[in-house]
C-alpha positions as CSV (number, residue, x, y, z in Angstrom):
1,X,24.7,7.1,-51.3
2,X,23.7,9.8,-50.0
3,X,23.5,11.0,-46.6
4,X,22.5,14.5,-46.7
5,X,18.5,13.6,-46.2
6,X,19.3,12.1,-43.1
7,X,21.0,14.4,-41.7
8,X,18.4,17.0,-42.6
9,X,16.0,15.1,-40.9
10,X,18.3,14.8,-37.6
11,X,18.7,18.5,-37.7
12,X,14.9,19.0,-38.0
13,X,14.5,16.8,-34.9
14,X,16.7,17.9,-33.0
15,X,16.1,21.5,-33.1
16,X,12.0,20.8,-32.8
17,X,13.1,18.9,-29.6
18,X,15.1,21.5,-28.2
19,X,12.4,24.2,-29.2
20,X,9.6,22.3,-27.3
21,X,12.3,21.6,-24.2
22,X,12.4,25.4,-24.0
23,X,9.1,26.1,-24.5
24,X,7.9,23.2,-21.3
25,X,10.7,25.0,-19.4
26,X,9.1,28.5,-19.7
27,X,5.4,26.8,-18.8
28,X,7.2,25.4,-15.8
29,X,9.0,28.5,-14.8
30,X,5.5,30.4,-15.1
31,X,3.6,27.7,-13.3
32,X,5.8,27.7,-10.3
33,X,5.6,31.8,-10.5
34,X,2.0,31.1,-9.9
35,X,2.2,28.9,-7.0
36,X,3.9,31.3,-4.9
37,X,2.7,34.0,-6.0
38,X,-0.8,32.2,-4.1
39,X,1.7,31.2,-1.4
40,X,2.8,34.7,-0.5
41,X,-1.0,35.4,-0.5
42,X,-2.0,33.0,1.7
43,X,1.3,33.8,4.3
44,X,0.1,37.5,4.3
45,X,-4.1,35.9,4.9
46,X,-3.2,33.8,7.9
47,X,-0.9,33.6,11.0
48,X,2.4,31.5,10.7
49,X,1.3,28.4,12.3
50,X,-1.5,27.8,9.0
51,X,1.7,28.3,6.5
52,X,2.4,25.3,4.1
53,X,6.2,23.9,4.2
54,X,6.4,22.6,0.4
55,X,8.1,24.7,-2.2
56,X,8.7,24.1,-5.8
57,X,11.2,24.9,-8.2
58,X,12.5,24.4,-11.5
59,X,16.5,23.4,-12.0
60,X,18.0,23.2,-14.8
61,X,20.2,19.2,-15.0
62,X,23.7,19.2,-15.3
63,X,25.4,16.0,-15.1
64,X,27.0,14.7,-17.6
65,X,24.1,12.2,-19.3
66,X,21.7,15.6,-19.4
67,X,20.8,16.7,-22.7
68,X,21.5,20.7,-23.0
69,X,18.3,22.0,-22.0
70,X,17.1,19.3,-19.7
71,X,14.9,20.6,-16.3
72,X,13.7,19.4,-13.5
73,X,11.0,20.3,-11.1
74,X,11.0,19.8,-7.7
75,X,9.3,19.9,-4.8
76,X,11.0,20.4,-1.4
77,X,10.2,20.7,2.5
78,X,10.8,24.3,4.1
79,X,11.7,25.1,7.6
């Protein structure tokens, strides 16, 4: 038997996966550019009792279970 067409397939997969992973990571990276980029906007516009406290980011996961790759985005309270 055979197992070479399997693993062809595997590889296939894996690497579409980890090509799409990247690609979600950079929209994410861009997206939270964007939000404060209109933060830092609106901070210049008003006086510091209007500012928001949330921030986002984007971190990459590295426990153990995390595939290689893996993100999170988070949002977080500021002082």
């Amino acid at each position: 038997m055979n197992a070479r067409p399997n693993d062809d397939l595997t590889d296939g997969l894996n690497t579409w996966a980890l090509t799409r992973l990247d690609a979600l990571r950079r929209e994410a990276d861009r997206l939270v550019g964007l939000y404060w980029g209109w933060a830092d906007r609106q901070r210049k516009a008003r006086p510091r009792s209007e500012w928001g406290r949330l921030g986002v980011r984007v971190r990459a996961q590295q426990n153990a279970r995390s595939l290689p790759g893996a993100f999170g985005v988070e949002w977080f309270e500021t002082y």
